[in-house]
N, C-alpha and C positions, 0 to 999 in steps of 0.2 A: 432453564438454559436453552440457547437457542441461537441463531446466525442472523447477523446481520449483513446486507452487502451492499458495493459500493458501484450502481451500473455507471460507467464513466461518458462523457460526452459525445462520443462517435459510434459506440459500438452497435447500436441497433440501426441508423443510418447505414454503415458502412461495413457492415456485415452481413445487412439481411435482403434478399432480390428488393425490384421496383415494387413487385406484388404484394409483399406485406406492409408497405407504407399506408396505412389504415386502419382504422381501427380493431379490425380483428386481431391483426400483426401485431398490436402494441399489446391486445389480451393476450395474446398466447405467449408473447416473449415476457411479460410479466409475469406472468402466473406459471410460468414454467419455473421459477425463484421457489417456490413453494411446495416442491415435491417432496420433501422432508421436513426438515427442522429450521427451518426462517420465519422468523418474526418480521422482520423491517427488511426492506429496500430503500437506498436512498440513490432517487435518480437525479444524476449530474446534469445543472443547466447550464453550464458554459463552461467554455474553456478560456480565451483572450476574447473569444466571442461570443453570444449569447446562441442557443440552440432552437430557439423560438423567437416569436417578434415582439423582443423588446425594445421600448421606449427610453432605456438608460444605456445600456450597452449595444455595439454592432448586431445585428443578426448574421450570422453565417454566411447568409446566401447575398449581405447587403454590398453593390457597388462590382459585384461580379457580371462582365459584359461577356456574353457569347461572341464568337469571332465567324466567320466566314468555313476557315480551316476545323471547324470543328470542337477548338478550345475555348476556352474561358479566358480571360484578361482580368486583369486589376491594376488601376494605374496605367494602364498603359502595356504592362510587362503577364508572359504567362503567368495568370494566379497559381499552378498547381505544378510549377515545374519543383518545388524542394519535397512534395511529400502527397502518394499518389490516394489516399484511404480522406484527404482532405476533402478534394472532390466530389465525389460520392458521399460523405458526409454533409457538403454542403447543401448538395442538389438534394438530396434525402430532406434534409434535414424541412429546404424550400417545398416539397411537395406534400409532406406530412402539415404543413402551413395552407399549403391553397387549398387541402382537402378536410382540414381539421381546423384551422385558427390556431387558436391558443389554448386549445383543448389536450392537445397533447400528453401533457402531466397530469390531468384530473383524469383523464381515462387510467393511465397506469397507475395513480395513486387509486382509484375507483375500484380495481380490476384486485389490486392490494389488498384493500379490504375486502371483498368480496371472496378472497381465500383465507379470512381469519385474520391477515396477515395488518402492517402498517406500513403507509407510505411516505416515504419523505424527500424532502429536495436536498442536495448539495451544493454548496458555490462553492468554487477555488477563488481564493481572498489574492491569487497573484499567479496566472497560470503563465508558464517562460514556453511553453510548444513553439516550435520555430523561430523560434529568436534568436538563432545564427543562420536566419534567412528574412532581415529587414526588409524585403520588400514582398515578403507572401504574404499573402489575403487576407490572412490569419487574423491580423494584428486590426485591432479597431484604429479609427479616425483618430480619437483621444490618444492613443501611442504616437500616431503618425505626428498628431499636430506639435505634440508636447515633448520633445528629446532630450530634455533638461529635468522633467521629472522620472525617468528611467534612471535606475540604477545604475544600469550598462556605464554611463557617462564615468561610474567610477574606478569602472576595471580599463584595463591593457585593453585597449583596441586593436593593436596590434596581435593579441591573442583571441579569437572571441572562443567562448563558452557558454554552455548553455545554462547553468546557476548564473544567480545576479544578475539576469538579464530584466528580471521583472518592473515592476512600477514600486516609487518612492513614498511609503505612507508616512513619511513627516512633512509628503506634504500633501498642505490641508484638501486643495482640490483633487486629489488623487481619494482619500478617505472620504468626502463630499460625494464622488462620483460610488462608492462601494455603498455609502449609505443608501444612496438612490435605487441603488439596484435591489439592498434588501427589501428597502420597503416596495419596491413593486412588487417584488417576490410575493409577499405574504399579503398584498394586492389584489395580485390577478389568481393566487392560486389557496385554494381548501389544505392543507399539507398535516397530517401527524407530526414533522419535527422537519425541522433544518437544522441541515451541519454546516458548518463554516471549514472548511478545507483550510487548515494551513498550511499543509503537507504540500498542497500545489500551487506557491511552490517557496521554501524561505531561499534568498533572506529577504528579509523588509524594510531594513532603513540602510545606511550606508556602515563599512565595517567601524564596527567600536562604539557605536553610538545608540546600541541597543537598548540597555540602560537608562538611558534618559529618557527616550524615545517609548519606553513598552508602554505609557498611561495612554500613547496613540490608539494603541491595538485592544486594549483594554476601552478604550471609548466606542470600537466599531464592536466590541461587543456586550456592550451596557446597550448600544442601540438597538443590536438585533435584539436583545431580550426585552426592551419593551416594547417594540413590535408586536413582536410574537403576545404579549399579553394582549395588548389593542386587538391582533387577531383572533387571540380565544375567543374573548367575548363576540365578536360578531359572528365566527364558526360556531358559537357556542359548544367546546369542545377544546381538551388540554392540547398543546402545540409547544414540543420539548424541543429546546435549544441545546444541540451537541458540538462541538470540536474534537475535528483530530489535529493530531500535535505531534511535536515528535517523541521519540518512542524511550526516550532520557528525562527525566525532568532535568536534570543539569542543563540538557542541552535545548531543553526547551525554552527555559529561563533568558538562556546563552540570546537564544533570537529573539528575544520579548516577549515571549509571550509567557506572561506571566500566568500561568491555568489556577495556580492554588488559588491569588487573588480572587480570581471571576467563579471559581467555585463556592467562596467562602463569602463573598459578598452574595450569591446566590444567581449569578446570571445565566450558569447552565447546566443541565440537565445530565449531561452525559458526559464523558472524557474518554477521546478514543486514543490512545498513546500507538502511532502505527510509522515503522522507518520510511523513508523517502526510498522506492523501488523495488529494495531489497525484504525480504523478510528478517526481521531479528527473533532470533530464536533466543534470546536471552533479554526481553523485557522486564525491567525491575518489577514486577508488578505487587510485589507484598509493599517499597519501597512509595510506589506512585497511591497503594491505599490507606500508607501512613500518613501521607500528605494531604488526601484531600475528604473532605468532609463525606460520614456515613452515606448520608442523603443523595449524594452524585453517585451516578452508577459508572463504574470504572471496564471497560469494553474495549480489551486489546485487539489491537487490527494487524493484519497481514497482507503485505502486497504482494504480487504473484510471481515473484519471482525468489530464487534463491542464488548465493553466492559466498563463499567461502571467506574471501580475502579480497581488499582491496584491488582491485585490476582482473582479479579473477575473473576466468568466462561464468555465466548465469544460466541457469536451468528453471523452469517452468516448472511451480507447484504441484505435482501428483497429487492422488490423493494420500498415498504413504507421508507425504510428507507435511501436508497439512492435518494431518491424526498425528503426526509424533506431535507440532506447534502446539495444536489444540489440546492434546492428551495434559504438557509442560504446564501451559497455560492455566486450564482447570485444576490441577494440582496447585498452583498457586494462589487459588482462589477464584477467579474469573466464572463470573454466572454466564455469560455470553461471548460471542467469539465476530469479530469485526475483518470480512475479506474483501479487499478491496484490488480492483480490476480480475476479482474471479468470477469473468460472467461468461456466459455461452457462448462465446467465441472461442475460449478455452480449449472448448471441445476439442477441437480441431490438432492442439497440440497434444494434451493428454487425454485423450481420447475420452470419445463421449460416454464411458463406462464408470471410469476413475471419476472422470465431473459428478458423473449422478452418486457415485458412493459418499460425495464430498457434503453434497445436498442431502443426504439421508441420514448420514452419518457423525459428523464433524461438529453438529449444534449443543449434543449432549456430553459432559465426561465420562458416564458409562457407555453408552454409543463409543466414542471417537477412543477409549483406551481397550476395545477389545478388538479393533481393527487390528492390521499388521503398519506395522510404523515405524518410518525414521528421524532419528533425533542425530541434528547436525550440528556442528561449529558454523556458525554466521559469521557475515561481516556486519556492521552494524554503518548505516547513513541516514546521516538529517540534514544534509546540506549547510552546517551551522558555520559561518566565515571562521575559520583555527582550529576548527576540529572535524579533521579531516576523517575518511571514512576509515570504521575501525575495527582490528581482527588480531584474535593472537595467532591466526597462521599469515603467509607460511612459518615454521617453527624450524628453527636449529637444530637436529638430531645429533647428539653426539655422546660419549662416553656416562655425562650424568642426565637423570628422568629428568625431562622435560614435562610440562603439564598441562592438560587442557581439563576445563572444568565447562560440565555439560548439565541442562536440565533434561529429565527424562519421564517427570510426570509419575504414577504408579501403576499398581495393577496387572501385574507381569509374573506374579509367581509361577512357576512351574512350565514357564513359554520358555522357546527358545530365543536367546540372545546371543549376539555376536559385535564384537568392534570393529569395525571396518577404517582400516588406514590407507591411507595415500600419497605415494611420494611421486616426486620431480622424475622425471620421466630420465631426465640427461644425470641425475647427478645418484640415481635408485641402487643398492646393493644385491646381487642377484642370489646372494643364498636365503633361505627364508630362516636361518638363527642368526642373519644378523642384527635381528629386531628383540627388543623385548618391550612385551605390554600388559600393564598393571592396570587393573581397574578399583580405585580405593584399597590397594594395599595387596590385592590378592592378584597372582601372576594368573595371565589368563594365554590358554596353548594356542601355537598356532592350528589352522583349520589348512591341510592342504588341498581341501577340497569341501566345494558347498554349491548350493544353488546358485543358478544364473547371476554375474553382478547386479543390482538395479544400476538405474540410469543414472551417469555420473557428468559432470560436465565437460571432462576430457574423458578422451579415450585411450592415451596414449601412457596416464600413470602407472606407475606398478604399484598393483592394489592387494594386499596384506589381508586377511579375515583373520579373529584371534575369536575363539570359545568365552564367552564370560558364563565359569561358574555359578550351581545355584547357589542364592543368597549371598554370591560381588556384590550385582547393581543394587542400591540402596535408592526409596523412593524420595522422586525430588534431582537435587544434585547430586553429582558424582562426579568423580576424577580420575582422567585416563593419566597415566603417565608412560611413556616411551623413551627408550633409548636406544643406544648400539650395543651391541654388546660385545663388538669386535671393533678396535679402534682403527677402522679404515677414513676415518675421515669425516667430516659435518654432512650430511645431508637434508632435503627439505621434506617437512612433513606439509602438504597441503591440502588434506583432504580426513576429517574424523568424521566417524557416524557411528550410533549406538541403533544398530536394527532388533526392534522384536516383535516375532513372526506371532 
């Protein structure tokens, strides 16, 4: 068992001074991935643009003119007025180039092995970054030129958003041009494994037309995996071909991308089933390794954020809260654990203590289940066109139990546990019997008092503690149910957590 992570396209640009743009900078921010339990890195080489100087896609820093005033220009127009961490990425991104080449990723793949560990590249198969800002820098030549092979063309202009803004892969020169880039990939660069990102970002064809359309997406990746074989033999050395996908297979299927196919015919290596921004705490994962062949290693991933309910505000993965995911997850089988955008910049939010216990801790299931840890009600997103993002909160509270069904992993006997509820701030009951909460059948007391809240996304709920008796929580799933117990009226539950200390 062990962590894989997902360093994404800006972060060591655009986080780290001028002065580590070097090779030392790229050793130490690598090999800082490996203070505990990490197997693999896979570093991200583009976003709409390439992060180095490629020959198939824009470079970052390509067609950006210095001005007089100080700024940068593209076309004509400030390049950097929609999004300020762009800049600084780019120019990074240019200077790591005039003093390295295209060395950049063999140092941090290099630096990888050199900690035990392995290195790999990532591409986003359709990254949407700025694309309700058509004229930032962002966007390669190939978008500018081609506006009829953009998605966009399909939605409300009159609305814009940032899903479906991506590039059209039915058509042919759009997948011509993603070919291209693989095989430079595995061209210019030595790599243990590429993933193909679908996650950034679906959709891929236009709505409805999925279906017909998925033997598209299944061609771009029948290509990268004989790539990848052409490049074993000349690295002499295995070179695994992974996907991440979304975190449903329904919903995977829903966008084209058909994973069981390209499993079973054997095109790759790995399947990482991981939500679009959110973390989903509720991954079918016994469900996704009925589906697909022994042989593929199945490697649930987590984005770095968490969020209750559709519309909900979002909170930053602690480490608490990546040990409850991880804890779920290993219970369900999972030999490794797949986090993505949890990289060192992190720090900064949840402080650089929790990051390193995440690193030390969170790779193993004995590790990650003796932690202290919370296990929450997710929203679940994969951007899939009809199926919108999805939660069973907020919830209805009213005279009959309501239900929320939660994973919690094992290995808790004789800890303490506790249910943490959370209501609507405007519509909350202020006596505390007017709640009642069940955990599988057994009433569990209220707590009028406990340690510190953790960090919650509002602050403004009225937030409910209840005792769960020993031998309630059962390993694996469990079932909260709540109600009123005094008919004042429906109120909203938004917020469940099962903590244990």
């Amino acid at each position: 068992m062990a962590l894989y992570f997902n360093e994404d396209f800006e972060n060591f640009m655009a986080n780290h001074p001028a002065g580590e743009m070097n090779e030392a900078g790229l050793r130490k921010q690598a090999g800082a991935f490996f203070l505990g339990q990490t197997r693999g890195v896979f570093f991200n080489v583009n976003a709409r643009r390439a992060c180095y100087g490629s020959q198939v896609l824009d470079p970052l820093w390509k067609n950006l003119v210095p001005g007089d005033d100080g700024k940068y220009y593209h076309r004509g127009k400030d390049a950097f007025v929609s999004c300020s961490p762009v800049l600084k990425n780019a120019l990074g991104a240019k200077m790591l180039y005039d003093r390295l080449g295209n060395k950049v990723f063999p140092i941090r793949i290099d630096e990888c092995r050199r900690q035990g560990g392995k290195g790999g590249l990532s591409m986003r198969m359709n990254d949407i970054h700025l694309c309700i800002f058509p004229e930032s820098s962002f966007h390669t030549d190939f978008w500018y030129e081609h506006p009829r092979w953009r998605l966009e063309r399909y939605l409300y202009p009159e609305y814009p958003q940032m899903d479906g803004c991506g590039l059209d892969y039915a058509v042919p020169q759009v997948r011509e041009l993603m070919k291209k880039f693989i095989a430079e990939l595995f061209e210019l660069f030595d790599m243990d494994a590429l993933e193909l990102d679908w996650m950034r970002t679906p959709p891929f064809f236009q709505e409805g037309t999925e279906e017909r359309n998925a033997p598209f997406l299944e061609e771009i990746v029948s290509f990268a995996s004989g790539k990848r074989h052409e490049a074993e033999k000349r690295f002499s050395h295995e070179i695994r071909l992974t996907v991440r996908v979304p975190s449903r297979p329904e919903e995977a299927l829903a966008a084209g991308l058909d994973v069981c196919s390209w499993a079973k015919k054997g095109l790759v290596d790995m399947v990482v089933p991981c939500a679009f921004c959110l973390a989903d705490g509720n991954i079918p994962l016994r469900v996704w390794r009925a589906l697909l062949p022994e042989k593929v290693d199945l490697v649930p991933g987590l984005d770095n954020l968490s969020c209750a309910w559709d519309g909900g505000k979002r909170m930053y993965n602690n480490a608490e809260l990546v040990f409850g995911y991880a804890a779920s997850l290993f219970h369900d089988g999972a030999k490794d654990l797949y986090l993505f955008n949890h990289m060192d910049s992190l720090k900064r939010v949840i402080g650089e203590g929790s990051y390193e216990k995440i690193l030390r801790f969170a790779g193993e299931k004995e590790s990650a289940e003796k932690q202290s840890r919370r296990h929450l009600v997710t929203a679940c997103q994969n951007l899939i066109p009809g199926i919108p993002c999805h939660s069973p909160l907020p919830l209805k509270i009213g005279e009959s139990f309501q239900r929320l069904r939660m994973e919690t992993g094992g290995n808790f006997a004789g800890r303490k546990k506790e249910i943490l509820l959370g209501f609507d701030s405007e519509k909350h009951r202020e006596k505390i019997d007017d709640f009642a909460c069940v955990l599988n059948g057994t009433p569990c007391p209220f707590l009028p008092e406990g340690k510190e809240l953790p960090e919650l996304p509002e602050n403004d709920w009225k937030v409910f503690r209840y005792a769960v008796p020993e031998g309630a929580l059962q390993e694996g799933s469990n079932v909260v149910a709540v109600r009123e117990v005094h008919e004042t009226g429906k109120t909203d539950l938004v917020w469940c957590e099962i903590d244990i200390f």
